[in-house]
C-alpha positions in Angstrom: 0.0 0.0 0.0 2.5 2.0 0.9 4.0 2.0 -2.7 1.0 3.8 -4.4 2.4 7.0 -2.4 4.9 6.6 -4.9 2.5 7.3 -7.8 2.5 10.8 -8.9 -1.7 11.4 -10.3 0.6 13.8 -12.8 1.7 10.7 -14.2 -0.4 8.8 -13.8 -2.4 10.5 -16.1 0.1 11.4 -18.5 0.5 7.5 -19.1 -3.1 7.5 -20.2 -2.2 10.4 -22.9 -4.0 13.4 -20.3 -1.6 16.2 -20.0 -2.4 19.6 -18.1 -3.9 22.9 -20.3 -2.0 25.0 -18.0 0.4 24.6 -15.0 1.4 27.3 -12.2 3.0 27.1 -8.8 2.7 23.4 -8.6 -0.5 22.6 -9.6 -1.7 21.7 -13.4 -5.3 22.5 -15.0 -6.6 19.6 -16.6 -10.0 19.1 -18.6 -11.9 16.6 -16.4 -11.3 13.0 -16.9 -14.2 12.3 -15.0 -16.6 13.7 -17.4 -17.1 16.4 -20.8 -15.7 20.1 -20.4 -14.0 22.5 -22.7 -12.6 24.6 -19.8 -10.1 23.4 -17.6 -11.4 22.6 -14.4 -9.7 19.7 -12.7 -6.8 20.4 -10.7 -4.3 18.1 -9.7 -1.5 19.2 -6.7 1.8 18.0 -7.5 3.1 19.0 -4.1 0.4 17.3 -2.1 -0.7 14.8 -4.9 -4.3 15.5 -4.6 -6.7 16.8 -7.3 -10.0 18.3 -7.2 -13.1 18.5 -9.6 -14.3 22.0 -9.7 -17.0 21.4 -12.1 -18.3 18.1 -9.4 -17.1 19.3 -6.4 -15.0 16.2 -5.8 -11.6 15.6 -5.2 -8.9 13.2 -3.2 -5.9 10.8 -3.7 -4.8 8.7 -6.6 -6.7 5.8 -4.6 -9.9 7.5 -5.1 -9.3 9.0 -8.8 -8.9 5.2 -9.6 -11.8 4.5 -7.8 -13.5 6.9 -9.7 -12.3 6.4 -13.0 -13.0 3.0 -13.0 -15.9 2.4 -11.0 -14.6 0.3 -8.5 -14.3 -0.1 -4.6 -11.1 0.5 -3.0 -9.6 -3.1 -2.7 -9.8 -3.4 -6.5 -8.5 -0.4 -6.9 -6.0 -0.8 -5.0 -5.2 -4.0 -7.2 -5.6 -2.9 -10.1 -2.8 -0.4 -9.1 -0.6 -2.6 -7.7 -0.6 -5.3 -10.9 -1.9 -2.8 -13.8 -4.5 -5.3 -15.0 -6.4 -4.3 -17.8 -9.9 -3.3 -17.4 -13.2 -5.8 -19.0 -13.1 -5.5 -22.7 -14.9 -2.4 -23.8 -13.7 0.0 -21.1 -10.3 2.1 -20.9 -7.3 0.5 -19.9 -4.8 0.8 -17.0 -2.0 -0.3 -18.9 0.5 -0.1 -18.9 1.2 -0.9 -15.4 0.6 1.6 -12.8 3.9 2.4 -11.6 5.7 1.1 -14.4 8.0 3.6 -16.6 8.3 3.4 -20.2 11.6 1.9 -21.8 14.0 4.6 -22.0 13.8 5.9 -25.5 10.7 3.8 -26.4 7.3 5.0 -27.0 5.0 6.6 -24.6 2.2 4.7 -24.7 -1.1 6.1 -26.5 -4.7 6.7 -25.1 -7.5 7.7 -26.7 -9.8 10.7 -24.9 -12.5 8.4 -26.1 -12.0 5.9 -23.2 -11.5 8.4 -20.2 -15.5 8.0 -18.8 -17.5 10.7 -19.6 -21.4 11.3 -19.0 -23.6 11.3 -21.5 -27.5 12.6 -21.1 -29.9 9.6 -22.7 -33.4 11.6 -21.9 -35.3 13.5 -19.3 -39.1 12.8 -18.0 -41.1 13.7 -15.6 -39.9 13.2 -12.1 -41.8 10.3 -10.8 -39.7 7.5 -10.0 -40.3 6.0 -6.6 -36.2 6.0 -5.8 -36.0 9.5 -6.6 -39.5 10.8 -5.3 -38.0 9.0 -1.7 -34.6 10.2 -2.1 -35.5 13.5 -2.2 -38.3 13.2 0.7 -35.3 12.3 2.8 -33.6 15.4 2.3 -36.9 17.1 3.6 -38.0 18.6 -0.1 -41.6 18.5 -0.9 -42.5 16.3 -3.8 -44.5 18.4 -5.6 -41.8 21.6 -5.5 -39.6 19.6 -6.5 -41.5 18.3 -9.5 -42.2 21.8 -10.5 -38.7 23.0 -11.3 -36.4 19.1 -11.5 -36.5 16.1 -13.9 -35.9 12.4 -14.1 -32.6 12.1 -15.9 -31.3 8.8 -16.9 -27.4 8.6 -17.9 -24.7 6.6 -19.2 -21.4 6.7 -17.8 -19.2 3.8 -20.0 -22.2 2.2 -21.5 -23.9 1.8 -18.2 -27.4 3.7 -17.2 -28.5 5.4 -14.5 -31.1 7.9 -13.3 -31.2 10.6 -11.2 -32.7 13.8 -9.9 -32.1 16.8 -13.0 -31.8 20.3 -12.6 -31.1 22.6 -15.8 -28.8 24.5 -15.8 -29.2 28.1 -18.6 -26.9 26.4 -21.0 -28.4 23.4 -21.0 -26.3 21.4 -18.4 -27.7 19.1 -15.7 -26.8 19.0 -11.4 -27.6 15.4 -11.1 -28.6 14.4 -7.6 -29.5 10.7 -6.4 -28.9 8.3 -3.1 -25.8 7.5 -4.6 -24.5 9.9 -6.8 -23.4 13.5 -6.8 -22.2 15.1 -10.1 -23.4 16.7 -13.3 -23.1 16.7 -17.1 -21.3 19.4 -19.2 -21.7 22.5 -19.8 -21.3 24.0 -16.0 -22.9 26.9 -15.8 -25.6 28.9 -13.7 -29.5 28.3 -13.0 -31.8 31.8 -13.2 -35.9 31.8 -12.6 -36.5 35.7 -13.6 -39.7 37.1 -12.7 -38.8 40.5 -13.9 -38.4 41.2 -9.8 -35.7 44.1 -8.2 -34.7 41.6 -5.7 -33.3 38.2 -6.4 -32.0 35.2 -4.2 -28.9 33.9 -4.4 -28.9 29.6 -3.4 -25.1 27.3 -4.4 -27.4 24.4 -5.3 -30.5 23.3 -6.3 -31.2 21.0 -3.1 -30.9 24.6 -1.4 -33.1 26.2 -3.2 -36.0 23.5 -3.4 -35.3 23.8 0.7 -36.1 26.9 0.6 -39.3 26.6 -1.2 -40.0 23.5 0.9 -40.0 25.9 4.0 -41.9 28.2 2.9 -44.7 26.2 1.1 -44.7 27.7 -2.1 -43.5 26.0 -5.3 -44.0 29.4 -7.2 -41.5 32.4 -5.9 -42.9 35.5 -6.7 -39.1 36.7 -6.7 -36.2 36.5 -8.7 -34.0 33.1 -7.9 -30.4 32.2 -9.1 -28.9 28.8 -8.7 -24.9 29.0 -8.8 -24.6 25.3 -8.6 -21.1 25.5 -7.8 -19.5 28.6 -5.7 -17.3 28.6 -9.1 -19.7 29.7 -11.0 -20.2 33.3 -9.0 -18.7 35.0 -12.0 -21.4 34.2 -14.4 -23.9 35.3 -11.8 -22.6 39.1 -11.1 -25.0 40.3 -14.9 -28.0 38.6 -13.2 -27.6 39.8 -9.9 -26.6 43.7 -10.9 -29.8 44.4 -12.7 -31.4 43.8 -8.5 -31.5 46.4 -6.0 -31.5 44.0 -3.5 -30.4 40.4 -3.1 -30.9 37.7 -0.4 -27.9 35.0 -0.2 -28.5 31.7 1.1 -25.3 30.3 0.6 -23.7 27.5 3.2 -21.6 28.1 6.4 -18.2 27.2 5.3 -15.2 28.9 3.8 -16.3 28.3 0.3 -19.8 30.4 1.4 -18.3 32.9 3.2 -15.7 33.8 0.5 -18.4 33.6 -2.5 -20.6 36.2 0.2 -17.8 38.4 0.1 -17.0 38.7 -3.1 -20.9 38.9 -4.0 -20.4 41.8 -2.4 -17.8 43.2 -3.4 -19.2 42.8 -6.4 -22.5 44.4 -6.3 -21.3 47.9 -5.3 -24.7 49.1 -6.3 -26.8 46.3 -4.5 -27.9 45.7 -1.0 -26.4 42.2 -0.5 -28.0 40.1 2.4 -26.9 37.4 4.4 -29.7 35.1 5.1 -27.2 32.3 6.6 -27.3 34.0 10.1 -30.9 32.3 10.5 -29.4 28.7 9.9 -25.8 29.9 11.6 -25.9 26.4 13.3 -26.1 24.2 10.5 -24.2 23.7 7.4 -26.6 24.5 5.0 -29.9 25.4 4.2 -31.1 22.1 3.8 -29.6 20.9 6.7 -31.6 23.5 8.8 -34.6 22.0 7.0 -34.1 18.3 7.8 -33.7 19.3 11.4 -36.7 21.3 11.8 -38.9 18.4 10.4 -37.1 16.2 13.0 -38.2 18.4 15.4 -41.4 18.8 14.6 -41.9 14.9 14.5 -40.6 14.6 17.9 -43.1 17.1 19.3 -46.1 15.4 17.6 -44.4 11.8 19.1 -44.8 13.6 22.5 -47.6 12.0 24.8 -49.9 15.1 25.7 -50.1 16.2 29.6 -54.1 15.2 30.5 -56.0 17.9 32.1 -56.7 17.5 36.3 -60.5 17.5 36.8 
């Protein structure tokens, strides 16, 4: 095991023909493996020999980039690192060995971008699958708002389907959301609901947002809403959000949403920018302030009722 900390992911990739767009400060850019992009947004520390998805929100070690990659559980991976089998026939290959160096003077060995997984959208439909109706009831979202603004989307990722919870993105781009998956097809961009409103809320993901509505039992906002769907995406929002005088942000209690509050602000001179987090301060998220609130209410109807002393 303790030889795959030997394993640079730099070259690891390289072997499978995936060089950087850009590098800088030890770090390269690289267009995801994991699924379709045109802009760099996969980063890979060569210092730390980590990487990180921008466009999923997903990064880790070379153990879980295999994992990834290949769709496989951590002993295998861990195999198929260690003896640089091939993959089934039909999928992309780990040879040559992982860890092995090339001949001196002989060829580097020749991948085709074709095999690195990718997502591919088969269709969209109605959101009515049981799986998905109960997946989302678990996160505390209502059904029906849910229905109102997500799909079913089913998937293929290396000839294999799936479905899962679909949110649009402007430029045609899904967040896909499920028990058991996290992620999204390409292109990345932003989510916008205009109502020709002056004031706008701000929400990093759609499970935020559909909390949101959840809470306050209305599927149909009279207000403007924007979906960033990734913190990354801020950029794109700063048209949307000038043309409002005023604009609630819902974003999550960690660095990432503090930094993205900031610079929301910073870019809005001409905007009253307001931080709705303080009212779920204790919790993560928005959603997370959700789910406990239903808990709670479902303990207090569990309570046995005092009986009135004749």
């Amino acid at each position: 095991m303790n030889d795959l900390k030997n394993i640079g992911i730099r070259q690891f990739l390289a072997r499978r023909g995936i060089q950087p767009k850009y590098e800088c400060n030890g770090y390269g850019m690289y267009l995801s493996p994991l699924r379709e992009e045109r802009t760099p947004s996969f980063k890979v520390d060569y210092v730390r020999n980590l990487w990180y998805d921008f466009g999923l929100g997903e990064g880790g070690t070379l153990l879980t980039l295999v994992m990834r990659l290949e769709r496989c559980d951590s002993r295998e991976a861990v195999r198929r690192l260690q003896n640089g089998e091939k993959r089934d026939a039909g999928s992309a290959s780990l040879s040559p060995s992982v860890g092995e160096r090339p001949a001196v003077g002989g060829p580097s060995p020749v991948v085709r971008l074709a095999a690195v997984p990718a997502l591919r959208i088969l269709s969209d439909d109605p959101l009515r699958h049981p799986a998905l109706i109960g997946y989302l009831v678990s996160r505390g979202i209502v059904p029906s708002v849910a229905a109102a603004f997500c799909r079913e989307v089913r998937y293929e990722v290396n000839g294999r389907a799936f479905f899962a919870v679909g949110f649009r993105n402007d430029a045609g781009g899904w967040e896909l959301r499920s028990e058991r998956f996290k992620g999204g097809s390409s292109p990345k961009h932003i989510t916008t609901l205009d109502n020709g409103s002056d004031t706008a809320m701000a929400f990093e993901g759609f499970i935020d947002f559909l909390s949101y509505l959840s809470l306050k039992g209305n599927p149909s906002p009279s207000i403007d809403s924007i979906v960033l769907n990734s913190v990354t995406n801020l950029h794109k929002a700063v048209p949307f959000f000038s043309r409002h005088r005023v604009v609630h942000a819902f974003l999550d209690n960690d660095d990432a949403g503090r930094k993205a509050l900031a610079r929301l602000e910073e870019s809005l001179p001409s905007s009253e920018v307001i931080d709705q987090s303080v009212f779920y301060r204790d919790h993560k998220d928005l959603n997370e302030y959700l789910q406990e609130k239903q808990r709670q209410q479902v303990q207090r109807k569990q309570q046995p009722h005092g009986h009135k002393v004749r």
